[in-house]
C-alpha positions as CSV (number, residue, x, y, z in Angstrom):
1,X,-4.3,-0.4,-17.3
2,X,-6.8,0.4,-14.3
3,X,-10.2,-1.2,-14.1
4,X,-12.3,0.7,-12.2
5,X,-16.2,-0.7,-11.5
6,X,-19.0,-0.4,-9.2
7,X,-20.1,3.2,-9.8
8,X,-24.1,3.5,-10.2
9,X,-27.0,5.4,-8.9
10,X,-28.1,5.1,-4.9
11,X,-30.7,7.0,-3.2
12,X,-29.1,9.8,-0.2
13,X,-27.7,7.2,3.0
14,X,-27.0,4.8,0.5
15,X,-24.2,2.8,0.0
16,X,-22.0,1.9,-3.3
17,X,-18.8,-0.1,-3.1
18,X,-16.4,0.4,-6.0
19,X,-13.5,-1.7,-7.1
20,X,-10.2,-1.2,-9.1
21,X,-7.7,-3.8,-10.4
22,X,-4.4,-2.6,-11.8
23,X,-3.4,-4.9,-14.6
24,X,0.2,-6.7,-14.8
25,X,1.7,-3.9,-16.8
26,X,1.5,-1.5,-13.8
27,X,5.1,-2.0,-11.6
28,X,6.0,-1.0,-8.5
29,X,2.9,0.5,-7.4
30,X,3.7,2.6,-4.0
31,X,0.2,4.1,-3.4
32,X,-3.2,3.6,-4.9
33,X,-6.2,5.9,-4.4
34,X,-9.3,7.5,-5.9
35,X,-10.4,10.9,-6.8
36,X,-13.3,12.4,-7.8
37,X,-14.6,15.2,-10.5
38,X,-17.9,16.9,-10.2
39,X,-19.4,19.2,-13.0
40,X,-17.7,22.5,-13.0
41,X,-15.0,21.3,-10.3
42,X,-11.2,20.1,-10.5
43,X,-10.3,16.7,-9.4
44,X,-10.2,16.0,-5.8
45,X,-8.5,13.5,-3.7
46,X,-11.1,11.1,-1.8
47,X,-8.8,8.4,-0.2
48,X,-6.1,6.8,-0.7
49,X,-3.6,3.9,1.0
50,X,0.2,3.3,0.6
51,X,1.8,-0.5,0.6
52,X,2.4,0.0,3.9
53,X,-1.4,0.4,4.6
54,X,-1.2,4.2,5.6
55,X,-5.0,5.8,4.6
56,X,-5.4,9.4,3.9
57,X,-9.2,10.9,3.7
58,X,-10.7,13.9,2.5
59,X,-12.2,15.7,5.2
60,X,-15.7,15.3,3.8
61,X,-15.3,11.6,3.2
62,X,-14.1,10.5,6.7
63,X,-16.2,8.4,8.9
64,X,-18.5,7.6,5.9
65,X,-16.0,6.0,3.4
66,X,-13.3,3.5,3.8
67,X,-10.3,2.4,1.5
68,X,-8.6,-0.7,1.5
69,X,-6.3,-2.8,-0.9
70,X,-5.1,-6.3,-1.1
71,X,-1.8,-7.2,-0.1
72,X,-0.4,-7.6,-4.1
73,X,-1.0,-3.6,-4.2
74,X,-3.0,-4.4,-7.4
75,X,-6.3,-3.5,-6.3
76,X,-8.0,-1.5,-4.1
77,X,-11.8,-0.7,-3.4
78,X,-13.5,2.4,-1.6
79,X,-16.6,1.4,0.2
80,X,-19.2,4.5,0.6
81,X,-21.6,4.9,3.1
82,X,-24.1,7.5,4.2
83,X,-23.8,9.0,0.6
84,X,-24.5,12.3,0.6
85,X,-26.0,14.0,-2.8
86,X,-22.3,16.0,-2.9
87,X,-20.9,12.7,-3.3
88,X,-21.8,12.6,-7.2
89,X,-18.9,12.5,-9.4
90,X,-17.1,10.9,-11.6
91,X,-14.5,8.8,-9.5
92,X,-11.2,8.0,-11.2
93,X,-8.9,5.3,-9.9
94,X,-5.1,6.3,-9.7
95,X,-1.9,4.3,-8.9
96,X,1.2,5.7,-8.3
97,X,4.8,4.2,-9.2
98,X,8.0,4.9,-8.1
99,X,10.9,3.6,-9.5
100,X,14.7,4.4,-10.2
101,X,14.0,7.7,-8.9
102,X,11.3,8.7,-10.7
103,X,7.2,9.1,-10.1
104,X,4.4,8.5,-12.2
105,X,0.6,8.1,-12.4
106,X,-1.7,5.7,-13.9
107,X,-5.3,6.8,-13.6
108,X,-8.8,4.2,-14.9
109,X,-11.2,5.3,-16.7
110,X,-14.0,6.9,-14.3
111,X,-17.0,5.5,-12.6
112,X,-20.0,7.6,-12.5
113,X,-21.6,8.0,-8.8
114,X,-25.1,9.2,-8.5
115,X,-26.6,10.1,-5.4
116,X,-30.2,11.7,-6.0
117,X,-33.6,11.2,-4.2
């Protein structure tokens, strides 16, 4: 129910640009983000933004990444810059419901990000 593209393979400085689209199925979306796995570490949060355009950064992401959604709250993208090689991952898209009280998470299926010289 997530859609999550633009992961690849980019040299150290480099920049990738990933996209996610949240299909119709997904209601009342409050916040939408993107975490990140690396071999042999838990899941991370990278960025995310709330519908009222609020951003939140991991430390190590800030200045060189940038999240941003559409007004809908059905898709967001995460533009990387000055990749670093501690950047590779696996990048998973999550959205975030609320409704009648009650929280839950939708996550895509991962994007592999390389970042080797």
């Amino acid at each position: 129910q997530l859609q999550a593209s633009g992961g690849g393979s980019v040299q150290p400085g480099g920049s990738l640009r990933l996209s996610c689209t949240a299909s119709e199925r997904i209601s009342s979306i409050i916040t939408m983000g993107w975490y990140r796995q690396a071999p042999g570490k838990q899941r991370e949060l990278v960025a995310a933004i709330t519908r009222g355009g609020s951003t939140d950064y991991a430390d190590s992401v800030k200045g060189r990444f940038t999240i941003s959604g559409n007004n809908a709250m059905n898709m967001v993208y995460l533009q990387m810059n000055s990749l670093k090689p501690e950047d590779t991952a696996v990048y998973y898209c999550n959205a975030r419901t609320y409704w009648i009280g009650s929280y839950q998470n939708y996550w895509g299926q991962g994007t592999q990000v390389t970042v080797s010289s």
